[in-house]
N, C-alpha and C positions, 0 to 999 in steps of 0.2 A: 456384540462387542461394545465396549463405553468408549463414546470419543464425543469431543466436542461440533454439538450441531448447534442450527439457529432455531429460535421458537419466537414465535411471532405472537402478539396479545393483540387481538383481532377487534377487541373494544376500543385500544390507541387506534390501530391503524385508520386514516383518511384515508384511502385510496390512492393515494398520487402516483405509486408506480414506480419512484426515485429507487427504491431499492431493485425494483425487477432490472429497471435498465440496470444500478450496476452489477448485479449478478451476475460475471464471468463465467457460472456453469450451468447457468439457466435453469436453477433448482428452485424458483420464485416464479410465481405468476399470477395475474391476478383476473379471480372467480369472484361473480357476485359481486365487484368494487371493492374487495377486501385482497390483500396479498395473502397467497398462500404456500408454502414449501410441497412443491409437486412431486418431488422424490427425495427420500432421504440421502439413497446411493447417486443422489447427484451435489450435493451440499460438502463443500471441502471443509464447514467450521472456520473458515480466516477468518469473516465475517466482510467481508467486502461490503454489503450490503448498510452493515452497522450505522459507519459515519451519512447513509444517503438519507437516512430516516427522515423527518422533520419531528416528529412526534413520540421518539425513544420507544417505538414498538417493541423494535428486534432486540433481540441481549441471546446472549449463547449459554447454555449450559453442558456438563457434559452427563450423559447418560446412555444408556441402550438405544443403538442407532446402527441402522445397514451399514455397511461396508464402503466409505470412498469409491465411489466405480469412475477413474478419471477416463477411460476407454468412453463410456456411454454416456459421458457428460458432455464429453468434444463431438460425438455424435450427434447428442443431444443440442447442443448448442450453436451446430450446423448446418442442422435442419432449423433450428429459428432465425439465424442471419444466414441472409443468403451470400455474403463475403467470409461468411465462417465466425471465429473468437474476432471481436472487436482488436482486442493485443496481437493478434495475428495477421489484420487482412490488408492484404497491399496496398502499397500507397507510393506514390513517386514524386519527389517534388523539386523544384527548378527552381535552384542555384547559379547564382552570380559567382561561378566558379574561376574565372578570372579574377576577383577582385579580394587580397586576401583579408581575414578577418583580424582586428586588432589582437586576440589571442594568437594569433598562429606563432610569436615567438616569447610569448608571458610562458614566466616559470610556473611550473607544477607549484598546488596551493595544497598537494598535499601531505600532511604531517604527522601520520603515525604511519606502521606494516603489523598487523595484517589491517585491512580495512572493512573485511564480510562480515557481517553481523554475527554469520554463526561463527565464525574463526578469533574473532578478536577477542584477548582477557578477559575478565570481568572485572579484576583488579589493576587493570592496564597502569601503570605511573600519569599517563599524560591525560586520564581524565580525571584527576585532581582539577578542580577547580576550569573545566572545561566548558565551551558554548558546542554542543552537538548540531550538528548537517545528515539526518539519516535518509540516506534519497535512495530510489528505485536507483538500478544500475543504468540503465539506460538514457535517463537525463542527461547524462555527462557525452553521450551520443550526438540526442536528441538538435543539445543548445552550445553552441561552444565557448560560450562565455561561461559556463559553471566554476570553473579553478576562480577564476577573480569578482565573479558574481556573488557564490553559496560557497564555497568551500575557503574564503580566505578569512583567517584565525579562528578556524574551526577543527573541530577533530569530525572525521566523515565516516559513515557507515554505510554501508551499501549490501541492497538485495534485491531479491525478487520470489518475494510470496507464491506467483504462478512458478517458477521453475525451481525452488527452495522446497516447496510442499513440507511449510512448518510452519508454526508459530510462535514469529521474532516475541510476540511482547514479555515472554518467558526473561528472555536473554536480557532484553532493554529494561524491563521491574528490576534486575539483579544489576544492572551498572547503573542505575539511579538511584537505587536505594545504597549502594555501597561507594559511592562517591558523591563530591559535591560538584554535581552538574551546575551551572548558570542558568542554560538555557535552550531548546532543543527548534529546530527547525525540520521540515519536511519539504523534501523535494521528489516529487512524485510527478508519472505523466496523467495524462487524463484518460488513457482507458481503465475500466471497471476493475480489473484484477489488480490494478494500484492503488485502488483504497484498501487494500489490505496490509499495506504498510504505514498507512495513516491510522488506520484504527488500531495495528498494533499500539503505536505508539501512544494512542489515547490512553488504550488498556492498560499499559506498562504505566501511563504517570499517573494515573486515578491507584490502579495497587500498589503504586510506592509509597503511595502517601505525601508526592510531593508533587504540587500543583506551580512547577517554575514556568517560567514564559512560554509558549511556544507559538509556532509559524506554519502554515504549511503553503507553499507555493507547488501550483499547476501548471504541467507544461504539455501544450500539444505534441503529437506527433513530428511536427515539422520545428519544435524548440519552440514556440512562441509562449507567452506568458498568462494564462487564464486569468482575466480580471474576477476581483471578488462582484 
């Protein structure tokens, strides 16, 4: 079957390995100090891996390539962590749950319906002339300052590439190219399977043909702020 896989140029790559950690399916590994794609039927094509490069090894194409096996890639990738998928493994963390947050009675910052990437128009009225916030969903969990942090006089989009199994920058090329966006921000957490909604977004404004601003902010598991 033709579907989009990753193909790695083995003369760029340095070895550093940034891409195998982010590989959320653990279809990268690195032989001989070079990264290599270990199985095809482990590679979902989001390119997670994409933005970790330093060196623009990786780039995806689509061609003759196995079959998605998401069954033997979670197997796969829990036998290499021993907590399992990184986006997966448990974690607990201690809260000053007495003490309430300056959010807890700020109004809602947000201003369109529907807000899913795959759900919303492409022609939508309100992104005339709009500054875009496209965050993983889980941010808005994560950190609870979001509505008045990232999402205020923003239009927001929201998803999640691991449990989505598609590729946003389809949808984001076709509402960039068919309105005049400002400027586009990313709010994403820091496990591996969330650079794939940063690299969508890469993808989507390199093919629109329009290189406007943009941002991407990191956020731990526990809300905190990834410095650059």
């Amino acid at each position: 079957m033709k579907r989009n896989i990753i193909v790695i140029d083995e003369d760029k790559c340095n070895g550093c390995g940034l891409c195998v950690k982010a590989c959320h399916e653990g279809a990268l590994a690195m032989i001989d100090g070079k990264a290599k794609l270990v199985s095809e039927s482990y590679c979902d094509g989001l390119g997670a891996c994409l933005p970790e490069c330093p060196t623009g090894a990786i780039t995806i194409e689509q061609r003759e390539a196995a079959e998605y096996d998401k069954a033997e890639a979670e197997k796969n990738i829990a036998v290499r962590h021993a907590g399992g998928c990184p986006s997966a493994r448990a974690a607990a963390f201690k809260r000053k749950t007495d003490v309430p947050t300056p959010s807890a009675k700020a109004p809602s910052e947000l201003r369109q319906w529907p807000c899913q990437i795959k759900l919303v128009p492409v022609n939508a009225p309100y992104f005339d002339g709009a500054k875009l916030l496209i965050a993983a969903d889980c941010t808005a969990y994560a950190r609870a300052g979001v509505h008045g942090e990232f999402m205020r006089g923003k239009i927001t989009l929201i998803g999640c590439p691991k449990l989505d199994m598609t590729d946003y920058s389809e949808k984001l090329t076709d509402i960039l190219k068919n309105n005049d966006i400002k400027s586009v921000d990313v709010l994403r957490m820091s496990v591996p399977c969330c650079g794939g909604i940063e690299n969508a977004v890469k993808r989507a404004l390199m093919n629109s043909g329009k290189m406007i601003p943009w941002h991407v902010t990191v956020l731990t598991p526990d809300g905190q702020i990834v410095e650059d």
